[in-house]
TIDREN-452123 format. One line per field, with one value per residue: residue number from 1; residue in three letters; z, y, x of N, C-alpha, C in turn. Coordinates in steps of 0.001 Angstrom, whole numbers, plus 500000, padded with zeros to 6 digits. Atoms other than C-alpha are relative to their C-alpha. Layout:
<sites>
i = c(NUM/...)
aa = c(Ala/...)
n_up = c(Z/...)
n_north = c(Y/...)
n_east = c(X/...)
ca_up = c(Z/...)
ca_north = c(Y/...)
ca_east = c(X/...)
c_up = c(Z/...)
c_north = c(Y/...)
c_east = c(X/...)
</sites>
This chain:
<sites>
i = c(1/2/3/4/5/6/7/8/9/10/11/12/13/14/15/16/17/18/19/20/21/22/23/24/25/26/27/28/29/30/31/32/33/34/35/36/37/38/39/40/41/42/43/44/45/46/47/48/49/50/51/52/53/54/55/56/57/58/59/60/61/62/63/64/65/66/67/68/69/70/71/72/73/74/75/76/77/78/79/80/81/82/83/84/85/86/87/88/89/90/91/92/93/94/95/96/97/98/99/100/101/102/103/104/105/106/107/108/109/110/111/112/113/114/115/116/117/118/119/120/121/122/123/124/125/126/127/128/129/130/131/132/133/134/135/136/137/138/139/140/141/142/143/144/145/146/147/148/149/150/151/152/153/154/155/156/157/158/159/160/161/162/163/164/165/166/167/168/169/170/171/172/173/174/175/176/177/178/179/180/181/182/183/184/185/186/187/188/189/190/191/192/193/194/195/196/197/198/199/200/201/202/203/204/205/206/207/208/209/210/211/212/213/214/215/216/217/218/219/220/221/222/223/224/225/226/227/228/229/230/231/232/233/234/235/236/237/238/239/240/241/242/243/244/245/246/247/248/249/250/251/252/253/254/255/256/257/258/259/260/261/262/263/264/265/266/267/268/269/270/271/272/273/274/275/276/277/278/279/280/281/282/283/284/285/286/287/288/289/290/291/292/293/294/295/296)
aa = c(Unk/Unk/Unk/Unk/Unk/Unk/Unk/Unk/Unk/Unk/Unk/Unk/Unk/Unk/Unk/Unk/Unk/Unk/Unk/Unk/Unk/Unk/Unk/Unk/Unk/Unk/Unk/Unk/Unk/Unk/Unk/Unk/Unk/Unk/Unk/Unk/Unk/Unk/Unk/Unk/Unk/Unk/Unk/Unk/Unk/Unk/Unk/Unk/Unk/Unk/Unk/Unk/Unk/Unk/Unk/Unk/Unk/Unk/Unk/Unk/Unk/Unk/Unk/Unk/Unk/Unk/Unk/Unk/Unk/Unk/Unk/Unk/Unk/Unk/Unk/Unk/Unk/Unk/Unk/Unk/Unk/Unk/Unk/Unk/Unk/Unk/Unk/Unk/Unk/Unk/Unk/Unk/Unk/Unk/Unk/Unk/Unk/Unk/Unk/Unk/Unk/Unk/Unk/Unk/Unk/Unk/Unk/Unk/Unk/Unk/Unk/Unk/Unk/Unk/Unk/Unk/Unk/Unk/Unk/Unk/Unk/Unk/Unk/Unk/Unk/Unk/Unk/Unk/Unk/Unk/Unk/Unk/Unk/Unk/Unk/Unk/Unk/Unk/Unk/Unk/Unk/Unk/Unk/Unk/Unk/Unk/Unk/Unk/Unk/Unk/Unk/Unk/Unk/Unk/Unk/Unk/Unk/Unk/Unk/Unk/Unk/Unk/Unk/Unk/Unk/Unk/Unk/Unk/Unk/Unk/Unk/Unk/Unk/Unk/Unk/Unk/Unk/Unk/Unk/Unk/Unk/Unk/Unk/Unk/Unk/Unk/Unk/Unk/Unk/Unk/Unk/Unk/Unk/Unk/Unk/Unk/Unk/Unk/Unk/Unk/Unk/Unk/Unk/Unk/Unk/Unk/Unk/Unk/Unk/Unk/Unk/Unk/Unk/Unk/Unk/Unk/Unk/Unk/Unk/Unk/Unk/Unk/Unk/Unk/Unk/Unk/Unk/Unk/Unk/Unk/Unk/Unk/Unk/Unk/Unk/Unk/Unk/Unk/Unk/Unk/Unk/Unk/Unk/Unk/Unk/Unk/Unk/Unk/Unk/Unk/Unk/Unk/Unk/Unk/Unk/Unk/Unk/Unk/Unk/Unk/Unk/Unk/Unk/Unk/Unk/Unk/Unk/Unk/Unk/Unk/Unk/Unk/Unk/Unk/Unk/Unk/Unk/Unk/Unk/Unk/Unk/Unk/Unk/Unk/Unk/Unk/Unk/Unk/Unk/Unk/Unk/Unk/Unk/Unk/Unk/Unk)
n_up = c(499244/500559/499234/498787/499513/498566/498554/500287/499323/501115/500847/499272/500210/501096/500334/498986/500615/500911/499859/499894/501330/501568/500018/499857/500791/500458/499224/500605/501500/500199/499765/500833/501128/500368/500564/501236/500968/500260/501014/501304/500438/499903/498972/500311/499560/498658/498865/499860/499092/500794/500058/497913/499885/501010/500643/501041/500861/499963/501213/499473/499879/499111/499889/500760/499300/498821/500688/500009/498763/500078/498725/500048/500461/499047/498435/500504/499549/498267/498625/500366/499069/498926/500396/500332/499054/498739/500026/500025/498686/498864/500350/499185/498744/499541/500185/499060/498797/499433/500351/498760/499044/499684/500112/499046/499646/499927/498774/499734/501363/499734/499293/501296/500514/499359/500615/501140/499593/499158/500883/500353/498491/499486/501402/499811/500989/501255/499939/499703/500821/501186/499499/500571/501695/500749/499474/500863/501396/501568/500800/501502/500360/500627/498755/499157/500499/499598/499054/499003/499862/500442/499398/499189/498969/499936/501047/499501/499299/500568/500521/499064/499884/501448/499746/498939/499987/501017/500863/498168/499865/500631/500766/499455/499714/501315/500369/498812/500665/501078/500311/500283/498772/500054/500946/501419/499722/500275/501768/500939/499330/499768/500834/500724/499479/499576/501148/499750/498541/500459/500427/499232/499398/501003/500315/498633/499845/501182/500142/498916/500584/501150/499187/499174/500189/498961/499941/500711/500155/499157/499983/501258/499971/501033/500644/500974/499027/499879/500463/500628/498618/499142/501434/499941/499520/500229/501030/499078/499072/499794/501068/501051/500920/500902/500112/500204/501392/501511/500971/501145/499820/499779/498824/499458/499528/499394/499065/498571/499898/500729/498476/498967/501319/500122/498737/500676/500831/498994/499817/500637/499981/498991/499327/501279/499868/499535/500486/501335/499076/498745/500423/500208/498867/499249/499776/499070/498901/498667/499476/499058/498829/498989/499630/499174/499186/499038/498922/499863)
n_north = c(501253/500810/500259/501180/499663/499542/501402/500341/498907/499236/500528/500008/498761/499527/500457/499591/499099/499753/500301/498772/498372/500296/499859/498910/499198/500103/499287/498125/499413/500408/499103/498911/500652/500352/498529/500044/500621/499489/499041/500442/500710/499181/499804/501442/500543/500025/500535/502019/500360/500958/499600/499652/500086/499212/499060/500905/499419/498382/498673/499332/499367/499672/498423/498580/499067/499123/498585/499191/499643/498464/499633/501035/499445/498557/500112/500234/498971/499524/500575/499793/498442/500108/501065/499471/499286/500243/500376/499106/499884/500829/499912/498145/499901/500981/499709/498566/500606/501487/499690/499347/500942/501234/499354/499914/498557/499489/499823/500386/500855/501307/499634/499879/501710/500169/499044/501100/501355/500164/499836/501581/500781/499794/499777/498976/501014/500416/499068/498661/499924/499610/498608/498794/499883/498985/498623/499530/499803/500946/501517/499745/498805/501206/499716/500854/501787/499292/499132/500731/501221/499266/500940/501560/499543/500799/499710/498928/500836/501044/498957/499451/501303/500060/498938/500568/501614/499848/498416/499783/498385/499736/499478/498888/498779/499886/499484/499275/499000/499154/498645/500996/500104/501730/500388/499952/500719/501162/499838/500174/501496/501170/500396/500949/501630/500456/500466/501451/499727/499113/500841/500522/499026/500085/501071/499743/498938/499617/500849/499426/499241/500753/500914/498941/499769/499256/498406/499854/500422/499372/498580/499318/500487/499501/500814/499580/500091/501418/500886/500761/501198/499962/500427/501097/500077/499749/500921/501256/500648/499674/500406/498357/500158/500559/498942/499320/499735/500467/501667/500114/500399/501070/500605/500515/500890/500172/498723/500556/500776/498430/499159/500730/500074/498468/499514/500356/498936/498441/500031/499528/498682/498854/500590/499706/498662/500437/501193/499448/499193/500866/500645/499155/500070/501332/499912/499225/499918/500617/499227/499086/500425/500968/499534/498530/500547/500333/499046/498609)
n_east = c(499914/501089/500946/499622/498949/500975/500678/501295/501118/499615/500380/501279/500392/500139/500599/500774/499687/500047/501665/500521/499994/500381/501180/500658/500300/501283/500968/500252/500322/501335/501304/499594/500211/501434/500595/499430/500842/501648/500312/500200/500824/501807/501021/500868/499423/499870/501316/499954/498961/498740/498840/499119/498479/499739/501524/501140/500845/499265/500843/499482/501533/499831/498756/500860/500689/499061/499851/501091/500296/499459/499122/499008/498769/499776/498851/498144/499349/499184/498856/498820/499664/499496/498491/499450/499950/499549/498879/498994/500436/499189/498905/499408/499758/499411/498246/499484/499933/499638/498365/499464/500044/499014/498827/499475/499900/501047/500437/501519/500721/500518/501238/500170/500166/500827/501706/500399/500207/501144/501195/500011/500830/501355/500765/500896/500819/500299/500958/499065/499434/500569/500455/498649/500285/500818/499747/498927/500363/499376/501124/500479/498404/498709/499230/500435/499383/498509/499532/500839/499448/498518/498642/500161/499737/499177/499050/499033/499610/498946/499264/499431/499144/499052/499407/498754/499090/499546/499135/499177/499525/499233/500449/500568/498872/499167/500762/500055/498828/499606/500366/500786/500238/501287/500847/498996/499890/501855/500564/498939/499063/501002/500865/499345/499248/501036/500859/501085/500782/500925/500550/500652/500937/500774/501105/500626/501010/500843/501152/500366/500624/500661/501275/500984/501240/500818/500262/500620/501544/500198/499794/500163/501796/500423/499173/498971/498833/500022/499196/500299/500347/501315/500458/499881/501257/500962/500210/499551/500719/501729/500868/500598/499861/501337/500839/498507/499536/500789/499485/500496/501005/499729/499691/501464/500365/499302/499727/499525/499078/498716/500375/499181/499060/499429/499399/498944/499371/499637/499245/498894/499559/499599/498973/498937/499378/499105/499375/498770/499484/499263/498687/499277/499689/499539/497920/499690/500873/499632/498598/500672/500656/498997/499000/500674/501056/498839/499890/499255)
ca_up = c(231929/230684/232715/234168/235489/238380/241781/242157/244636/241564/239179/241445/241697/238060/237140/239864/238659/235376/236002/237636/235013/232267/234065/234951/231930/230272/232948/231635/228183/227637/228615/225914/223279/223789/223573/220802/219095/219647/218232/215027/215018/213705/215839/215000/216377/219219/220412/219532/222215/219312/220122/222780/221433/217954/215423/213917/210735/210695/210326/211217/211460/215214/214714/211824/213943/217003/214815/213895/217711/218328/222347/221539/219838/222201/225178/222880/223028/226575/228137/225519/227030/230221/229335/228217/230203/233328/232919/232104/235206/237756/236086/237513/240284/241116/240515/242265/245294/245438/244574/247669/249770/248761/249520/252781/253315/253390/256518/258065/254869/257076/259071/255252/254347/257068/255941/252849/253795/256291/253291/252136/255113/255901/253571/254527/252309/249604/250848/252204/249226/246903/248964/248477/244485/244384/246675/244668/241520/239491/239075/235866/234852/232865/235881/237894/236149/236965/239733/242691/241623/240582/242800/243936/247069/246447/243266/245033/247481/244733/242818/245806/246706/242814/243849/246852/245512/241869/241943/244750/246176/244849/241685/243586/245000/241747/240109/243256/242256/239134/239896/239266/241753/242510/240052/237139/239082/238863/235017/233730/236176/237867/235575/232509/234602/235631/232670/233835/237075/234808/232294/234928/236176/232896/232670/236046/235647/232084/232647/235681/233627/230702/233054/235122/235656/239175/239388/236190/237385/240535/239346/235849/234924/231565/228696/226611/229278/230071/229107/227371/230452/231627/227641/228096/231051/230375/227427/229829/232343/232020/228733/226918/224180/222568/222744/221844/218613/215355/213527/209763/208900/207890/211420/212636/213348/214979/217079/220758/219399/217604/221594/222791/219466/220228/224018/222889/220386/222946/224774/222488/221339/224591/225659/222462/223172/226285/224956/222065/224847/227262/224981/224667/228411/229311/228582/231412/233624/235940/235997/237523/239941/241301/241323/243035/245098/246773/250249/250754)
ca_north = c(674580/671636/670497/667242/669100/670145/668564/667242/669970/672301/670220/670021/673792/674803/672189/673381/676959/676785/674660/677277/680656/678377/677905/681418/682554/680827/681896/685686/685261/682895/685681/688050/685786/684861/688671/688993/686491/687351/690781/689220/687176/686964/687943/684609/682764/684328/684004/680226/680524/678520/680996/680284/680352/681419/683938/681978/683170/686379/689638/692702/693886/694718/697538/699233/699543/700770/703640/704708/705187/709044/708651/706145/708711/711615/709394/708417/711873/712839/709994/710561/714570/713453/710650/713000/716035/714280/712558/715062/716677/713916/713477/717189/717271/713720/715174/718490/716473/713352/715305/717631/714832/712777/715640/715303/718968/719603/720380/718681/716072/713064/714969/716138/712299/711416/713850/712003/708630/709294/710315/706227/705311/707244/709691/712289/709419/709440/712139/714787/714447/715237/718141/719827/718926/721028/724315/724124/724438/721661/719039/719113/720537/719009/719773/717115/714222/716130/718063/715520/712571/715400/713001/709260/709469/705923/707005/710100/707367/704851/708117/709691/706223/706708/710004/708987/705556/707478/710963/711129/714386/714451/715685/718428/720013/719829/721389/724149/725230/725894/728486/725528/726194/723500/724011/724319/721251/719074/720039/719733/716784/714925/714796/713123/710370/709462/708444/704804/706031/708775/706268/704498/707199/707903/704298/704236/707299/707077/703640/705073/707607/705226/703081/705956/705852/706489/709791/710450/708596/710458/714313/714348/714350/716069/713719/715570/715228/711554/709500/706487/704012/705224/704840/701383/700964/702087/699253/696260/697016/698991/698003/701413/699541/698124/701688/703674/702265/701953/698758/698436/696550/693792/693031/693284/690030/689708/692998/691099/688900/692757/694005/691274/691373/695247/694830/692537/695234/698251/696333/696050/699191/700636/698424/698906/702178/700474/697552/699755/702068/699481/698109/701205/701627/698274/698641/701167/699624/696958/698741/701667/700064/697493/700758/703217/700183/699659/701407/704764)
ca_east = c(769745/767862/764461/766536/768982/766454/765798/763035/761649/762477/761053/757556/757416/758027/755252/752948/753912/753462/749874/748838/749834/748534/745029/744712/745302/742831/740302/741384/741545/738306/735972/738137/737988/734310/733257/735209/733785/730223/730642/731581/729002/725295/722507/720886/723852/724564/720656/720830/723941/726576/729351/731809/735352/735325/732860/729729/728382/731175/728591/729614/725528/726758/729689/727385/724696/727058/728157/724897/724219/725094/725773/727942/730409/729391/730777/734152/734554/733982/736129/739080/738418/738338/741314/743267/742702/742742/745636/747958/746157/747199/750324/751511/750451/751617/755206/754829/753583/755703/759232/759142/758037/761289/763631/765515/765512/761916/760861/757470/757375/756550/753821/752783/753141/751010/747656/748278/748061/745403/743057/743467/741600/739082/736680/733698/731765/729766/726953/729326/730757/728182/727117/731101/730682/727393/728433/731468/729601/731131/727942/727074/730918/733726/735731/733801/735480/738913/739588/737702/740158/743619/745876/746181/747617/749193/750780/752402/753791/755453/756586/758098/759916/761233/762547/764547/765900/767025/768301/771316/772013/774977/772684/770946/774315/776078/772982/772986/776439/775877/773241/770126/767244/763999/762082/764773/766021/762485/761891/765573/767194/764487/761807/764037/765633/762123/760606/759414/757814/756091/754975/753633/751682/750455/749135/747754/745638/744843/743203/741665/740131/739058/736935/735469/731867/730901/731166/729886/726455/726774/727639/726748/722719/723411/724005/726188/728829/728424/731675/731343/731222/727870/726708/727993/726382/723041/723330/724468/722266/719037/718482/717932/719419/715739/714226/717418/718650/717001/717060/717096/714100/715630/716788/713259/712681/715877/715441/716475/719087/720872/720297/722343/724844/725569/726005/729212/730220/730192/732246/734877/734893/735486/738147/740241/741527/743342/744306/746360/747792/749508/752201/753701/754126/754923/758979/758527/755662/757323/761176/758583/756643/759748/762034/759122/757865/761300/761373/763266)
c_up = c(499649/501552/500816/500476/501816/500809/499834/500373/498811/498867/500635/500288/498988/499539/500705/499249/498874/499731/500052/499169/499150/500708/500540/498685/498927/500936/499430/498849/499336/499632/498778/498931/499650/499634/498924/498838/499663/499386/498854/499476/499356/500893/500105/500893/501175/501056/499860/501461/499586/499858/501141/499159/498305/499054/499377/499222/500301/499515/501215/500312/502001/500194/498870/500587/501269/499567/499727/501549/500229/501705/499862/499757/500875/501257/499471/500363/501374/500651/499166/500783/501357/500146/500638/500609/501465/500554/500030/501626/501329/499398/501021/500871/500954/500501/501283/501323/500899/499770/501224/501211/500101/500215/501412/500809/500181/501510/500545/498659/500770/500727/498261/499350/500830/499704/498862/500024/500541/498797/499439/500447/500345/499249/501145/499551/499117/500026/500449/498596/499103/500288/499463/498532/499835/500754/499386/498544/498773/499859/499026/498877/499231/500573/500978/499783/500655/501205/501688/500046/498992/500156/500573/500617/499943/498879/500170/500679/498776/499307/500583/500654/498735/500275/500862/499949/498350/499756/501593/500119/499753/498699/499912/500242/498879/499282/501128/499740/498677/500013/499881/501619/499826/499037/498664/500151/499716/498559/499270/500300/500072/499313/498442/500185/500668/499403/500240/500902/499269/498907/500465/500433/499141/499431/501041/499970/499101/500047/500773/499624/499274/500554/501135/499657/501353/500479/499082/500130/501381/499828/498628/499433/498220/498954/498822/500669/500763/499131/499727/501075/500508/498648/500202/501209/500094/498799/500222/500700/500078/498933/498907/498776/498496/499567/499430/498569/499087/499003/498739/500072/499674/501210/501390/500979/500900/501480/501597/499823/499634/501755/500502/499076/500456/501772/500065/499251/500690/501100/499584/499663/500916/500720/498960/500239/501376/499680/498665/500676/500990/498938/499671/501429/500707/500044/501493/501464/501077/500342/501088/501458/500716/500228/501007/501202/501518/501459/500516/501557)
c_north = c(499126/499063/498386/500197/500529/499237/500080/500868/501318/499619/500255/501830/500700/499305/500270/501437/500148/499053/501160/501681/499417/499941/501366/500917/499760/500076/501505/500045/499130/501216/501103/499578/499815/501395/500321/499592/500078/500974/499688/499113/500013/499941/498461/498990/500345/499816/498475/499725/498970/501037/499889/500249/501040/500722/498472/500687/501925/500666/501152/501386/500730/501379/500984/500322/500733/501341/500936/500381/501274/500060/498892/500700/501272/499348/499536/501131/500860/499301/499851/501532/499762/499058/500907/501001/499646/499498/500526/501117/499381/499928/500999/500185/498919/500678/501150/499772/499095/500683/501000/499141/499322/500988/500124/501496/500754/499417/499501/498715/498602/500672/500811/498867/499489/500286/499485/498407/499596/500320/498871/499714/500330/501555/500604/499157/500888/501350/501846/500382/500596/501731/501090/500170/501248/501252/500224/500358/499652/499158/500385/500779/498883/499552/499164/499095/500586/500325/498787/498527/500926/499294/499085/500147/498165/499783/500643/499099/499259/501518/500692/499331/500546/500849/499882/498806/500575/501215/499999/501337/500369/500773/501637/500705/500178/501361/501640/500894/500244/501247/499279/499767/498796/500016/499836/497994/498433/499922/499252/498440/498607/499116/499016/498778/499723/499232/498389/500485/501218/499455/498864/500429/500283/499128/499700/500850/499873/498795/500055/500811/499096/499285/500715/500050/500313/501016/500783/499700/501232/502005/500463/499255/500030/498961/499955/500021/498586/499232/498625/498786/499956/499726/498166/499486/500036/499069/498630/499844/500622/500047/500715/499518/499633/501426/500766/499843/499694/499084/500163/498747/498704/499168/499624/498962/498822/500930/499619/499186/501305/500134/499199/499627/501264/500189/499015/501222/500945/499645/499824/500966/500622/499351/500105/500931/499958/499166/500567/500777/499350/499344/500977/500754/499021/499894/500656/499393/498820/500800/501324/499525/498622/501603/501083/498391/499569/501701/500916/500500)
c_east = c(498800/499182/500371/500691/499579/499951/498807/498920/499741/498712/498035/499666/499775/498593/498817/499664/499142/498348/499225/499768/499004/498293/499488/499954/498919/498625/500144/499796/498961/498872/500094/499248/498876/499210/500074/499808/498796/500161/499961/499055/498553/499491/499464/500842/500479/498153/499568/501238/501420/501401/500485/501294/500249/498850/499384/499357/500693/498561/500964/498747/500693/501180/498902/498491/500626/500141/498843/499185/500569/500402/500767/501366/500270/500776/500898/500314/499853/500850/501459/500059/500784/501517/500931/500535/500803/501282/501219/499828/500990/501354/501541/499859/500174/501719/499953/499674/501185/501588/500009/499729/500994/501150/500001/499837/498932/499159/498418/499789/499379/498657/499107/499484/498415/498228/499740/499571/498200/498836/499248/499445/498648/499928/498626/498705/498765/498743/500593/501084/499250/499710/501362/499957/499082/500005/501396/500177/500532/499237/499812/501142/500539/500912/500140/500281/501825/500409/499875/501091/501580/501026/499605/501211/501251/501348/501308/500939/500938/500980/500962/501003/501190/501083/501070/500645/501001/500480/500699/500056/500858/499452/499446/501191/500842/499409/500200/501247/500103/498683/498351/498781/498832/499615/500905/500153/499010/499915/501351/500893/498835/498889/500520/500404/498614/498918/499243/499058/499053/499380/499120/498688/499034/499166/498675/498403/499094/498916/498832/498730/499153/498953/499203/498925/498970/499243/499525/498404/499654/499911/499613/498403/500153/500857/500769/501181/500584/501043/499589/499341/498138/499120/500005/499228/498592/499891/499871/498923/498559/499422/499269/500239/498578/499427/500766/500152/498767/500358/499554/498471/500331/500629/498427/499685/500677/500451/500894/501325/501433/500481/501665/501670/500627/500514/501993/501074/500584/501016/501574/500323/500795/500955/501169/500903/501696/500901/501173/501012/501127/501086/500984/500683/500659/501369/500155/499265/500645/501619/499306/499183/500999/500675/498964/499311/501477/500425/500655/500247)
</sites>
């Protein structure tokens, strides 16, 4: 339908509308672009301040010193561990939570529901917390990025929606006569026809994971166990970067402008890994969260 075919109130909302997307999205993707561009840039030009939109004076002096940074690659590989790990982690026991919660037949699931919910709200906080970490003898663990954040309690909730708006019971008693008990049931029925709402979950968590750094500053001292975030951090904000790396000598006399060249860099790096990850979810990620967000 062509744009005069509209009333006018029509016409004044799409144009309103579409004001609005177009200036938020250049509010989001400004800040990309300008990062983006500084990494590629020289040191020289970004401490003159002549990059906003696109590279000045392409170098790429900022990714080859990144690489030669050694906790730079030790926290790639703890927060792909933890990624990875954890993810598949929550994943499982998202399911083995949120699929007996959506089954009619399970006795106590709303007083069940309830203990879950109530966890959303209110929290032992932040000192009672540390205390259970270290009599449970996971500070300083691999465990302590894992186990402490296993299940999101709002995940179980859209997932558990999924469950009761997409598998009828007609599936279950079919399954039932042929001999097909829960768990066969969960692995062979439920879990296949679920695939958005578990692609979901998988994005959910994994980005969850990827940008984890709290609890890493809070439970982990030792810095062979430190995921990348707190690397990146410690570059952003307390400035370890001047003392830390080692500058060829020809950067010398640029040493502060590299500093501020490489805190650019580290953030690309470490945002890459998402940014390659989410288009491969996205077929699945709104059909999952409209079909698990719809009320059961």
């Amino acid at each position: 339908m062509k744009f005069s075919k509209y009333s006018p109130g029509d016409k004044a909302y799409i144009i309103c509308n579409y004001t609005l997307l177009t200036f938020l999205l250049l509010v989001t993707l400004y800040p990309l672009l300008n990062v983006l561009s500084c990494s590629f840039s020289s040191p020289r030009a970004i401490g003159a301040g002549r990059v906003f939109l696109f590279p000045v004076d392409i170098s790429f002096a900022g990714y080859e010193e990144l690489f030669r940074y050694k906790p730079i690659w030790v926290g790639y590989k703890n927060s792909i561990m933890y990624t990875v790990v954890g993810t598949i982690v929550n994943v499982v026991v998202t399911l083995m939570a949120a699929y007996p919660l959506s089954r009619k037949d399970f006795r106590g699931r709303n007083f069940f529901m309830f203990l879950f919910a109530f966890t959303m709200y209110f929290s032992g906080g932040m000192i009672p917390d540390y205390i259970l970490i270290r009599n449970l003898g996971l500070f300083n663990s691999f465990w302590v990025m894992i186990i402490p954040v296993a299940m999101s309690v709002y995940n179980v909730i859209i997932t558990r929606t999924y469950f009761q708006n997409n598998i009828p019971d007609s599936f279950l008693e079919a399954a039932k006569i042929d001999g097909c008990d829960d768990i066969r049931f969960l692995i062979n029925v439920a879990i296949p026809i679920s695939a958005p709402i578990i692609a979901v979950n998988f994005l959910f968590y994994g980005v969850g994971h990827w940008n984890s750094f709290f609890n890493a500053m809070l439970y982990l001292t030792d810095t062979r166990l430190k995921p990348l975030q707190v690397v990146l951090r410690d570059i952003l904000i307390e400035s370890r970067i001047s003392q830390d790396f080692n500058f060829d000598s020809k950067y010398a006399e640029v040493k502060q402008s590299i500093a501020e060249l490489l805190k650019y860099t580290t953030i690309v790096v470490s945002t890459v890994p998402v940014l390659c990850a989410y288009p491969f979810a996205q077929k699945y990620f709104i059909k999952g969260i409209m079909l698990g967000g719809i009320k059961g």
